[in-house]
TIFITI-797569 format. One record per residue (C-alpha): x, y, z; residue in one letter. Coordinates in steps of 0.25 Angstrom, whole numbers, plus 5000, padded with zeros to 4 digits. Example, Ala and Ser with C-alpha at 12.3 -4.5 7.8 and 13.67 -1.06 7.14 Angstrom:
% residues 2
504949825031a505549965029s
END
This chain:
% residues 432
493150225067x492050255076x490750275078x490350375088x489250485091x489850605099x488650675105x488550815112x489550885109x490051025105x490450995090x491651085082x491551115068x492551175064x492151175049x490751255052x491451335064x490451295073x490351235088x488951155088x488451035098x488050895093x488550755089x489350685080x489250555073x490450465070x490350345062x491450295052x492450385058x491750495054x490650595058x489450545054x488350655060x488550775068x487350815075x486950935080x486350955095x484750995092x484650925079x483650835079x484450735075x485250645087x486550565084x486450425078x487050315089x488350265083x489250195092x489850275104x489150395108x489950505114x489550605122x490450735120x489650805134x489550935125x491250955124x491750995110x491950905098x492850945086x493550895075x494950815077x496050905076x496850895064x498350925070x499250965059x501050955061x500950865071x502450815076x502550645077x503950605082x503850465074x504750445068x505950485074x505450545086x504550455092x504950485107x504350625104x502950585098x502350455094x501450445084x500650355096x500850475106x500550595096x499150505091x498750505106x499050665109x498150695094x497050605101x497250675115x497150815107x496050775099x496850785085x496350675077x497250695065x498850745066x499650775056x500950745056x502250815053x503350755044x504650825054x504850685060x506350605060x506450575050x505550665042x504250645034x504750655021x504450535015x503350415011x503850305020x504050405032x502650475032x502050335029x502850285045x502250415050x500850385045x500950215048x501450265064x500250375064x499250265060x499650165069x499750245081x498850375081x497450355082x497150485075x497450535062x498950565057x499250635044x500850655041x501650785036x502650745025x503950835025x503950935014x505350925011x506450805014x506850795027x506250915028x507550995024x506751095014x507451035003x506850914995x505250914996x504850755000x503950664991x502650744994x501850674981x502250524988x502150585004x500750645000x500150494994x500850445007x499950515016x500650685019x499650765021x500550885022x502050935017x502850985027x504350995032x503851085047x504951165053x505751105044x505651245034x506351255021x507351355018x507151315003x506151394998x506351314984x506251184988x504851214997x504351284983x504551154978x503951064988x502951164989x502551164974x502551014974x501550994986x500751074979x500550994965x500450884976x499350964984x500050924998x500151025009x501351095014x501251115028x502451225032x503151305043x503451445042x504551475046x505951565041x506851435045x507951545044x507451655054x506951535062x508051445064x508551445078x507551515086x506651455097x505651565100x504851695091x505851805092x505451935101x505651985114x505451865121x506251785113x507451885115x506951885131x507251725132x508551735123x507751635113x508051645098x506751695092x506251685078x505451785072x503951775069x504251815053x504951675052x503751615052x503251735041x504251725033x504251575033x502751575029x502851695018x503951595010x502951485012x501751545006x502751594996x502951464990x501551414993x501051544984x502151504973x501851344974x500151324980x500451244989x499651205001x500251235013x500151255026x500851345036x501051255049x501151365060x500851515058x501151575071x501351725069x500751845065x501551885055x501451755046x499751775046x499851875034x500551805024x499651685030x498451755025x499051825012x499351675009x497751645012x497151755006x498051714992x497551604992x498651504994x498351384999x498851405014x498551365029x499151395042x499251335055x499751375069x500151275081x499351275094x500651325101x500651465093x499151485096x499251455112x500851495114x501651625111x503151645115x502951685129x502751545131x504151505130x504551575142x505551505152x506151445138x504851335139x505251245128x503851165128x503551305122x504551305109x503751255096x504051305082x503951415077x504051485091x502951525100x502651665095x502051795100x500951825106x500351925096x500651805085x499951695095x498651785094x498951815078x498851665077x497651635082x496951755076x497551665061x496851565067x495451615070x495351695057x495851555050x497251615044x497851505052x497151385050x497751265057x498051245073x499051125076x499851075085x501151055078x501350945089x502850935091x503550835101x504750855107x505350775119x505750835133x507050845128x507050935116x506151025124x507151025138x508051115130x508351255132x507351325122x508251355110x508551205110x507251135112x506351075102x505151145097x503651105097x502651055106x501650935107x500150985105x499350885101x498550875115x498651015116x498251055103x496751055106x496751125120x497651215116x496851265104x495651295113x496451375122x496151485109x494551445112x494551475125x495151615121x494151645112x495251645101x494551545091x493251455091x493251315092x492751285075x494151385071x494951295081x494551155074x494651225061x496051235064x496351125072x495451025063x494851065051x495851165043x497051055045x496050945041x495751015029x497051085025x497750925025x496550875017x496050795030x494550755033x494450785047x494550915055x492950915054x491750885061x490950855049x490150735045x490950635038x492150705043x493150605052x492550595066x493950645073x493450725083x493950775097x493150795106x493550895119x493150985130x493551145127x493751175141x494351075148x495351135157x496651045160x498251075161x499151015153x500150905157x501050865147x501250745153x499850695149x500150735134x499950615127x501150675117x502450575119x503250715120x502550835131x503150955124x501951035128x501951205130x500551185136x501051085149x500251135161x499351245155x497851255156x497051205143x495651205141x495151085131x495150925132x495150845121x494050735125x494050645115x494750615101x494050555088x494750505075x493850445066x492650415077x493550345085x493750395099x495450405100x495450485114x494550505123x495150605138x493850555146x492750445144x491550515136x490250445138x
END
């Protein structure tokens, strides 16, 4: 922990929704002060002095279903590699999913997974614990002992049950216990062995397409059960239009209910798999372009209430496959953040909604401290420029696996520097 003053700078806040210019005072690991520019008062000296040269400073991003390959598949994403891709992007907290080999389903595994993230990340980890054994959709894990182990969330990912009764049961057992269920929806039936969203481009490039009421139907038996059971959950990625209605019937009723969407399905839509680009195949599918803009409207209006990365190694060789073959998912921790504020620069969302969604609503739906830029918050901050303009090169990723769809595209935004608890963690250019 740190003591620093970061002067002049252009300060988010995404809990009073505003953009204002000033300072901020970290001592302990904390903020201490923030300062307004014109107040009378001037910061208090302690220890370094930086001068942030009027670019924007924000909360740390809070990334939730991030994908570690430790253990089991360490060549795809070390705990040590992923830690410097969070820094890089400026997410000072990741959390964690439980699909590793073997899977997060007990005590003594999610207590490996947080000893390796202590030793080796230099910003905050929190770890998923499978909902079910294996995560076969069977037999609900330990969640009273995996909880007073450190599981800040429930989940068995794409992993979804076709036993409706035994995720009631899980389901009514997280919530005497009060943990979160953090779910995909998804018909594993109308699903299974497709690659792309059905429709005529789908049919156009011979791919087997899945249709955008898998997701509705999969999220309609979810909140089913969380109506039948009170649960807390959490729908991990809501990517088309027609799932937003039963979303904000489930709202408006009153259950207690959040939804995220992953960067991909904010930026992306199905046209971009064209030539049979594998970099371009997460899950579910890239979707429509009408869904694409129904997503981000959720978002501005706060139906959808989380933006992650769902950061997902794979090696050259499971994405060098022919499409229907290759493996799914995408690394995005470093371009999580550039990413987002290609919806700024559009116009589609202001910088306080995208930190709500990036930092504060996953802070405060997992029961976390940060996420704000409040006095006696924890001084994880990022620090970047909006409209840096660069062009990806995968090969700078600082990712062990480069399974990126954005290689050689124009961004706008540079992270500049990474805070986690005072203590500067990456820094792209020397700051006076």
């Amino acid at each position: 922990m740190s003591n620093i003053t970061l002067v002049n700078a252009r300060l988010i806040d995404p809990e009073q929704g505003q953009v204002i210019n000033g300072s901020v005072v970290v001592a302990a690991g904390k903020i201490a002060e923030i300062l307004l520019d014109g107040t009378t008062s001037k910061p208090a000296a302690k220890g370094k002095i930086v001068d942030c040269g009027g670019m924007y400073l924000a909360p740390g991003i809070v990334d939730i279903g991030v994908k570690i390959g430790e253990p089991g598949e360490r060549h795809k994403e070390s705990f040590r590699t992923a830690g410097r891709a969070a820094a890089a992007g400026g997410v000072t907290t990741m959390v964690i999913r439980a699909d590793t080999i073997p899977v997060v389903d007990t005590p003594e595994i999610l207590a490996f997974v947080l000893n390796r993230a202590r030793e080796e990340c230099a910003v905050r980890v929190h770890a998923m614990a499978a909902l079910t054994k294996g995560r076969h959709g069977a037999e609900m894990t330990e969640i009273g002992f995996l909880l007073d182990a450190g599981a800040v969330a429930f989940s068995d990912g794409d992993a979804v049950s076709t036993n409706p009764k035994a995720l009631a049961r899980a389901f009514s057992y997280a919530c005497d216990l009060g943990a979160l269920v953090i779910s995909h929806p998804q018909d594993p039936g109308l699903s299974a062995g497709t690659a792309v969203t059905s429709g005529k481009f789908a049919t156009k490039l011979g791919l087997p397409g899945v249709s955008p009421m898998a997701e509705r139907m999969g999220l309609e038996r979810d909140l089913a059960l969380v109506e039948m059971t009170g649960v807390r959950y959490h729908a991990d990625q809501i990517t088309t239009a027609a799932s937003l209605p039963a979303l904000a019937r489930a709202k408006a009723a009153g259950l207690d209910v959040t939804a995220g969407v992953s960067i991909h399905h904010l930026t992306l839509n199905e046209f971009d798999v064209a030539d049979y680009r594998t970099f371009f195949k997460v899950k579910p599918p890239l979707r429509s372009e009408d869904d694409r803009q129904a997503s981000v409207a959720a978002l501005s209006d706060g139906l959808i209430d989380i933006i992650s990365s769902m950061h997902t190694p794979q090696d050259e060789e499971s994405k060098r496959l022919p499409y229907v073959e290759a493996a799914s998912g995408a690394v995005a921790l470093e371009t999580l953040l550039p990413t987002a504020l290609r919806l700024v620069h559009a116009g589609q969302i202001e910088l306080p909604q995208l930190f709500r969604a990036l930092s504060l609503n996953p802070a405060r739906r997992l029961g976390l401290p940060g996420g704000r830029l409040a006095v006696g918050a924890p001084a994880d901050l990022v620090l970047f420029d909006a409209g840096a303009p660069f062009v990806l090169d995968r090969s700078q990723l600082q990712s062990k696996s480069k399974n990126t769809p954005f290689d050689g595209q124009r961004m706008e935004g540079r992270v500049l520097a990474t805070f986690v608890a005072g203590k500067e963690i990456y820094q792209r250019k020397k700051l006076p």
